[in-house]
C-alpha positions, 0 to 999 in steps of 0.5 A, a space after each residue: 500500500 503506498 504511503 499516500 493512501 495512508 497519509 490521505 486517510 489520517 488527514 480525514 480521522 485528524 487533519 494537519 493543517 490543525 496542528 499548531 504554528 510551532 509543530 511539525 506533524 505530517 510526513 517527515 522521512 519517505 516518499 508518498 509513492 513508497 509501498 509499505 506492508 508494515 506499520 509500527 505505532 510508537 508514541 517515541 521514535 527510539 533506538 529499539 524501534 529503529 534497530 528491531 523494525 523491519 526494512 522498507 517499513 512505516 513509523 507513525 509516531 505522536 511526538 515528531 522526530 525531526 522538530 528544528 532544522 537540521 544542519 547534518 545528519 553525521 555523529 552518534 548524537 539524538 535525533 541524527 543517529 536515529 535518521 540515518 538509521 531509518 533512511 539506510 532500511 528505507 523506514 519513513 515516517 509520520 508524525 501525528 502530534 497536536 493535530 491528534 490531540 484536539 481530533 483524538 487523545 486529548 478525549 480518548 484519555 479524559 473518557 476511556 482512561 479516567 472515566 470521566 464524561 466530557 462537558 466541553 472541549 475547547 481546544 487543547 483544554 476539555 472541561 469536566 464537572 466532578 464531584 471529588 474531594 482533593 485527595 480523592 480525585 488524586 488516589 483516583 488518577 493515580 489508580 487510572 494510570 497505575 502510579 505509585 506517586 504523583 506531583 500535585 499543588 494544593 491551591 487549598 480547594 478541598 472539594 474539586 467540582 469542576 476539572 480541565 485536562 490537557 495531554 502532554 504539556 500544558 503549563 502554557 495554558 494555565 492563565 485560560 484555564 476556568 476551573 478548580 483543578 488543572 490536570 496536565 504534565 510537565 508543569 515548571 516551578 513558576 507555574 506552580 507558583 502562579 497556580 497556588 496563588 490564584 486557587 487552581 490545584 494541578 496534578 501533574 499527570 507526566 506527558 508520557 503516561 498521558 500519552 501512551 494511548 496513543 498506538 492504541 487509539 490508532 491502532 483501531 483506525 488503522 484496522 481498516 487495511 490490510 496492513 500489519 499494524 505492530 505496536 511498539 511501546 516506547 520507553 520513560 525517558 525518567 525514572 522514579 526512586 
């Protein structure tokens, strides 16, 4: 199947022309007239993949490989070594990042992972009333998501009745976010500070466990062709003690 017929229909279940200004989504390695037979989904391009992944293959992956320019493809350094890998077995690759979470993740995860019934969704941020004490809604994340610890900043509302969610990163979002709770990853220190401060409470869900559905959600789509679809699970960059 060429990677065009593919490419085509990923641009009707979650178009690119909808991913933000500074993103690189779409078609970052191959030719749209390349034949492939095997897809492998990854939330992460990592060395594994690349090693183990058959030779005249398609990666569709969540986070883009290849974000600023490049000046050379040369040396044993991330992303360049993985590149070079990829074009000597002729593996192309897509990326599908924020235009997959307004059409797909972003609902995915509020619905399926944690259970919740969505209000609103206005662009990256989904809305959703609850009824949770603080902790309770902490022990109810961490179950969800099978966490042993999670990081928090308790603006001292003991009775959370309205929650937003963002995938990934959404720390730059917090000064439009209308709610008691905010639940997103990768939140910095001034962030936080800024939160407490103005009574919204966040739980920092870490961007990889909230996006690690991602294979999963398209996986599904994809069963439409006759494909083998493998799913590759990327590995956590972090580790905790």
């Amino acid at each position: 199947m060429k990677i065009k017929e593919i490419y085509e229909y990923l641009d009707t279940i979650s178009p690119f022309y909808t991913q933000s200004v500074w993103d690189n989504s779409g078609l970052l390695l191959g030719d749209f007239e390349q034949e492939v037979s095997k897809v492998y989904l990854a939330l992460d391009v990592d060395i594994d993949l690349v090693e183990n992944a058959s030779e005249n293959s398609l990666f569709i992956v969540h986070h883009p490989l290849i974000f600023k320019g490049l000046k050379h493809l040369s040396g044993v350094l991330y992303p360049q070594k993985l590149l070079t890998k990829m074009i000597q077995k002729n593996i192309a690759l897509i990326a599908m990042h924020t235009n997959f979470d307004l059409s797909h993740l972003n609902a995915y995860f509020t619905s399926e992972i944690l259970g919740f019934k969505i209000k609103e969704q206005n662009e990256f941020l989904i809305y959703c009333d609850v009824d949770f004490q603080f902790e309770e809604l902490i022990q109810h994340i961490k179950k969800c998501l099978k966490l042993d610890h999670i990081r928090v900043v308790n603006a001292h509302q003991k009775q959370i009745k309205s929650l937003a969610i963002c995938t990934g990163s959404g720390g730059d979002l917090i000064s439009s976010v209308k709610a008691d709770c905010f639940l997103s990853g990768d939140f910095k220190y001034h962030q936080a500070l800024e939160s407490y401060h103005n009574k919204l409470s966040l739980i920092d869900i870490g961007h990889y466990e909230s996006e690690l559905c991602f294979s999963e959600i398209l996986a599904k789509d994809l069963q439409k062709f006759h494909l083998e679809v493998i799913i590759s699970v990327s590995k956590n960059p972090f580790q905790y003690f």
